[in-house]
C-alpha positions as a printed Julia matrix, in Angstrom:
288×3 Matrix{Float64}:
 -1.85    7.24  -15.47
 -1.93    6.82  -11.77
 -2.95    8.89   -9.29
 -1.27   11.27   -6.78
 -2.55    9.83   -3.63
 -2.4    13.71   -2.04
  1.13   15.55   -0.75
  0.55   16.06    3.24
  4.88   16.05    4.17
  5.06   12.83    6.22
  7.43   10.29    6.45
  5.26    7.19    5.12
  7.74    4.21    5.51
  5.7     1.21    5.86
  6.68   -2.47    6.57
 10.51   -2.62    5.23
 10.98   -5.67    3.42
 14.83   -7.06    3.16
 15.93   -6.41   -0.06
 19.54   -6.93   -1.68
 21.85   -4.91    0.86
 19.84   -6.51    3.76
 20.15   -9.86    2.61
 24.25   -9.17    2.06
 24.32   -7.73    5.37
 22.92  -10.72    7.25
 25.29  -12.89    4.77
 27.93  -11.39    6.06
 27.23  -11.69    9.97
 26.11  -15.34    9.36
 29.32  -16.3     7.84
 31.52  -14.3    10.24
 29.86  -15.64   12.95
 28.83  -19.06   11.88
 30.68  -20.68    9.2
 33.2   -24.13   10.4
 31.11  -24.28   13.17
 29.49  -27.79   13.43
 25.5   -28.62   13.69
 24.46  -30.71   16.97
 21.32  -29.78   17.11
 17.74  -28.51   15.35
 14.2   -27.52   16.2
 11.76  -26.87   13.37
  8.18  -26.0    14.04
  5.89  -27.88   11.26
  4.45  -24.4     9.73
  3.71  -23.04    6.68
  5.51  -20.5     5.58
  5.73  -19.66    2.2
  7.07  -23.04    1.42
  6.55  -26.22    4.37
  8.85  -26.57    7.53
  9.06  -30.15    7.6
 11.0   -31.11   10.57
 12.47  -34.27    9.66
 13.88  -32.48    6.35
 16.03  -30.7     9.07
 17.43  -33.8    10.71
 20.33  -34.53    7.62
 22.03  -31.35    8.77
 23.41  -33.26   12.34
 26.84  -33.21   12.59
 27.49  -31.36    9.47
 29.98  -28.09    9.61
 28.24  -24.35    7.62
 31.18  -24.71    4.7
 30.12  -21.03    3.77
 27.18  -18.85    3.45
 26.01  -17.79   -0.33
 23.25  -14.98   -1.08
 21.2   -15.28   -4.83
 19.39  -11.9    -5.2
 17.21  -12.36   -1.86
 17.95  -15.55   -1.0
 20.66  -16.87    1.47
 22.16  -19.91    0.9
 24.05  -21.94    3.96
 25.8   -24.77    2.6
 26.87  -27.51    4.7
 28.69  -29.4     1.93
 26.31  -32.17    0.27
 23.28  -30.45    1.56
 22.3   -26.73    1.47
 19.61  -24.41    3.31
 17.53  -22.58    1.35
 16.35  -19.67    3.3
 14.07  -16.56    2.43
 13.05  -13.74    4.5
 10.23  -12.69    2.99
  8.08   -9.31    4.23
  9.25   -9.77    7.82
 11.9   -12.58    8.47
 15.01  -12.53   10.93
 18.17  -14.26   11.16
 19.59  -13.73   14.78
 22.86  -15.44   15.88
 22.65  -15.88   20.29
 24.09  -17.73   22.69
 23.14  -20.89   23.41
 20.06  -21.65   25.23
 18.92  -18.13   24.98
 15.11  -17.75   25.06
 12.62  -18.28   22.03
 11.2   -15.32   21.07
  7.74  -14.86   19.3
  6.91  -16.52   16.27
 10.73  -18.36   15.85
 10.13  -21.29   13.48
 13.71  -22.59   13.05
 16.55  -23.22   15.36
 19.58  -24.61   14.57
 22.13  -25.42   17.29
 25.85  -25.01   16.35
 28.54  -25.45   18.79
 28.48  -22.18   20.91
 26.31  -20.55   18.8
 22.09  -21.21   17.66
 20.25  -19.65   14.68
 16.83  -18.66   15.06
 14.8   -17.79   12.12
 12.08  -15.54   12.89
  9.21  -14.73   11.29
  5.83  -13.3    11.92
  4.03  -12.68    8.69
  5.06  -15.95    7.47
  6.04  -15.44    3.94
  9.67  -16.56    4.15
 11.24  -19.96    3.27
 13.35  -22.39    4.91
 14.14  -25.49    3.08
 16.92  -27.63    2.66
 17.95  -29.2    -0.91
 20.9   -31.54   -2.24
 23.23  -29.15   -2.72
 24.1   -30.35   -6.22
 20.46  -29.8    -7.02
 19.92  -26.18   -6.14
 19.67  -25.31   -9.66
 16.46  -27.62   -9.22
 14.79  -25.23   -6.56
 12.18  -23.11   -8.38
 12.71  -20.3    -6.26
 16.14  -19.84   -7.75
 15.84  -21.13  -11.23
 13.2   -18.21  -12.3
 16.25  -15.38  -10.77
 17.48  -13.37  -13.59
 21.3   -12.17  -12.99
 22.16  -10.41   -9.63
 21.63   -6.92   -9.69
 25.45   -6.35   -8.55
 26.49   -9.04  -11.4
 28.37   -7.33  -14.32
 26.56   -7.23  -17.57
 23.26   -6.16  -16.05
 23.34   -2.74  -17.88
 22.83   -4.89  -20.68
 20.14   -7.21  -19.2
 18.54   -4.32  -18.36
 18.77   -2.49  -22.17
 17.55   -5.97  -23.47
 14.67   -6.33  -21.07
 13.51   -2.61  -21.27
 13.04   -3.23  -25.46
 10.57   -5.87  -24.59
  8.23   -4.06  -22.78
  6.5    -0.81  -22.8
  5.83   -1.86  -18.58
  6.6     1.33  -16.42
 10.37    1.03  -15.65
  9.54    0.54  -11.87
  7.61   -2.56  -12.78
 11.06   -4.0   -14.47
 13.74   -3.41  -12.02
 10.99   -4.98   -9.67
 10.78   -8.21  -11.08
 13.1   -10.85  -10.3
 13.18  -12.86  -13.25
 14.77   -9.46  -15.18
 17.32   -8.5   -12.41
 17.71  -10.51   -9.03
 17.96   -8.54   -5.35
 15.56   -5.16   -5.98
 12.6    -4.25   -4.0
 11.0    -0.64   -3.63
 13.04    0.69   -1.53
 16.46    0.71   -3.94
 14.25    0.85   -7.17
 13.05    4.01   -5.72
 16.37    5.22   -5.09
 18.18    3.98   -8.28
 15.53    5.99   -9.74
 16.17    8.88   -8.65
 19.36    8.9    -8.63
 19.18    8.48  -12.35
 16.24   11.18  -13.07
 13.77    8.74  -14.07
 10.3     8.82  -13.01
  8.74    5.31  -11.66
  5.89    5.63  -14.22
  8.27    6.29  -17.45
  7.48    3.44  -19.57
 10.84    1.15  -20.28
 10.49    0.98  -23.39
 10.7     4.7   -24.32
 13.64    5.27  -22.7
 16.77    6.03  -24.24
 19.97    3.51  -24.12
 22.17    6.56  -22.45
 19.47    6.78  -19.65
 19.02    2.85  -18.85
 23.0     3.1   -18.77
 22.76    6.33  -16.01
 20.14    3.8   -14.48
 22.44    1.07  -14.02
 25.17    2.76  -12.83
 22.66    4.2   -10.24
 21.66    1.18   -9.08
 25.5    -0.37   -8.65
 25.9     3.04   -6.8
 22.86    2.56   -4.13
 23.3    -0.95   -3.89
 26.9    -0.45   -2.56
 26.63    2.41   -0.73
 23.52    0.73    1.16
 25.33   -2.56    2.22
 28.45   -0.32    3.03
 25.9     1.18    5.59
 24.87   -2.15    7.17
 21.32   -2.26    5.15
 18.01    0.02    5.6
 16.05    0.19    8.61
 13.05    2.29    8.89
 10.59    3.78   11.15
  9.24   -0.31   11.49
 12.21   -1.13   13.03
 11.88   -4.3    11.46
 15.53   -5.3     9.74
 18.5    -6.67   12.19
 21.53   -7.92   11.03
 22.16  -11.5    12.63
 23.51   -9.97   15.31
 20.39   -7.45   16.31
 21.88   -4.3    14.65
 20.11   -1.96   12.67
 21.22   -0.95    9.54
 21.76    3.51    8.66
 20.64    3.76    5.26
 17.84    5.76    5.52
 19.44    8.87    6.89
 20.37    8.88    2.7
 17.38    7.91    1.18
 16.44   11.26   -0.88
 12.62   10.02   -1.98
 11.46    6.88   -1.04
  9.15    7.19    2.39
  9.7    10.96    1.91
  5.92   12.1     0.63
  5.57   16.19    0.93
  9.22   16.79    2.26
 12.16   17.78    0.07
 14.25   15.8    -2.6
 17.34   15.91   -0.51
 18.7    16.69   -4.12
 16.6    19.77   -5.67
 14.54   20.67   -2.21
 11.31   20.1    -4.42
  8.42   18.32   -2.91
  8.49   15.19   -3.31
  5.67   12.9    -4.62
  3.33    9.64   -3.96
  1.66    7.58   -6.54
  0.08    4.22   -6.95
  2.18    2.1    -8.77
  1.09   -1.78   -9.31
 -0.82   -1.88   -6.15
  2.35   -0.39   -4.41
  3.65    2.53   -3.31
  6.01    4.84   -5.87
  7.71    7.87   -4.5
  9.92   10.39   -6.8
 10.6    14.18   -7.33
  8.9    15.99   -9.87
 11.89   18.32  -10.95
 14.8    16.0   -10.64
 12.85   12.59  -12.3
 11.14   12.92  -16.09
């Protein structure tokens, strides 16, 4: 069983990495502000981020018009009719819609000019992905073809019943992998969680078909109510929308970065463990 890594009350929000409702949020700026505009121009730096920037696989996109802008769990999707974008944003990626010929900021490894509007994609740790693919190939992309359903799909409450049989995995583990349910990091995983009285440790496999329902419903319920809120930005500061605003979710979180202050549910202290090499956070009263 892990261990309690101490109780000192502390709000311990590290690096915030875009998850589902931030990746929905930036969908939803990009295609009000981007899509039937038309492509005349691109820069892409030749870096490695997760995947290869190759410049010249940029080039196609010329003259093409965004058709719309798709998300798949984490990923965004900007199709430009034959050909796509496949775009990631990894632990620290951005998305930011200016004006034209505003100014390159720091580590910006993508720019693509539209008329009256350019999208930079930003990112500093490096571990997003920017790719463009056929679009009647995306089902090709590796990335995507290992996503299990979307976490706001219907049917996952029975994705998730199926997956939990499998495995005797602490429950955390499975809403955190993306070949079970698509779009879930730590952040709503924590939150579903406790919303549903489940402790992050609670092996899957144990638990009863009337709880991984309450846990699905939970997780609908956060999801929404987090994108409805523009997203989650924490102490980091690090998640924008594409148009630079932060998002209000964690004014509701009730455990997760919350490590010796109250469950905004019981008042109960809530707890820190060590959970696959990550951070799990949950209230000893409310969650069993």
């Amino acid at each position: 069983m892990p261990g309690v890594e101490g109780s000192r009350p502390q709000l311990c929000y590290r690096l915030a990495v875009p998850e589902l409702p931030e990746v929905e949020t930036v969908r939803r700026s990009l295609s009000a502000r981007l899509v039937g505009r038309r492509v005349v121009g691109c820069r892409a730096r030749a870096v490695r981020l997760r995947s290869c920037v190759d410049p010249a696989s940029w080039q196609p996109l010329l003259g093409t018009t965004l058709v719309r802008v798709e998300r798949r769990g984490k990923f965004l999707l900007l199709v430009f009719g034959e050909l796509s974008a496949v775009l990631h944003l990894g632990m620290s990626g951005r998305l930011l819609v200016v004006a034209p010929g505003a100014p390159l900021q720091p580590h910006t490894h993508l720019t693509l000019h539209f008329e009256g509007a350019e999208l930079h994609f930003q990112d500093p740790r490096r571990f997003g992905r920017a790719e463009v693919w056929p679009t009647a190939r995306l089902a090709e992309v590796p990335a995507l073809a290992g996503l299990g359903p979307d976490a706001l799909a219907e049917g996952v409450e029975e994705v998730l019943l199926a997956a939990a049989a499998r495995t005797r995995a602490p429950i955390r583990s499975v809403l955190l992998d993306q070949r079970v349910v698509a779009g879930l990091g730590n952040i709503y995983a924590t939150e579903a969680l406790a919303r549903a009285g489940i402790r992050p440790t609670r092996p899957a496999g144990g638990l009863a078909a009337r709880r991984l329902r309450r846990l699905a419903l939970a997780i609908r319920s956060v999801l929404e109510e987090a994108i409805a809120a523009g997203g989650t930005t924490l102490q980091d500061g690090g998640f924008q929308d594409a148009e630079g605003r932060a998002g209000f979710f964690a004014v509701e979180l009730c455990v997760y970065g919350r490590e010796g202050l109250p469950c905004r549910r019981c008042g109960s202290s809530v707890r820190r463990l060590a959970l696959g090499g990550r951070s799990a956070y949950f209230c000893p009263r409310c969650q069993r």
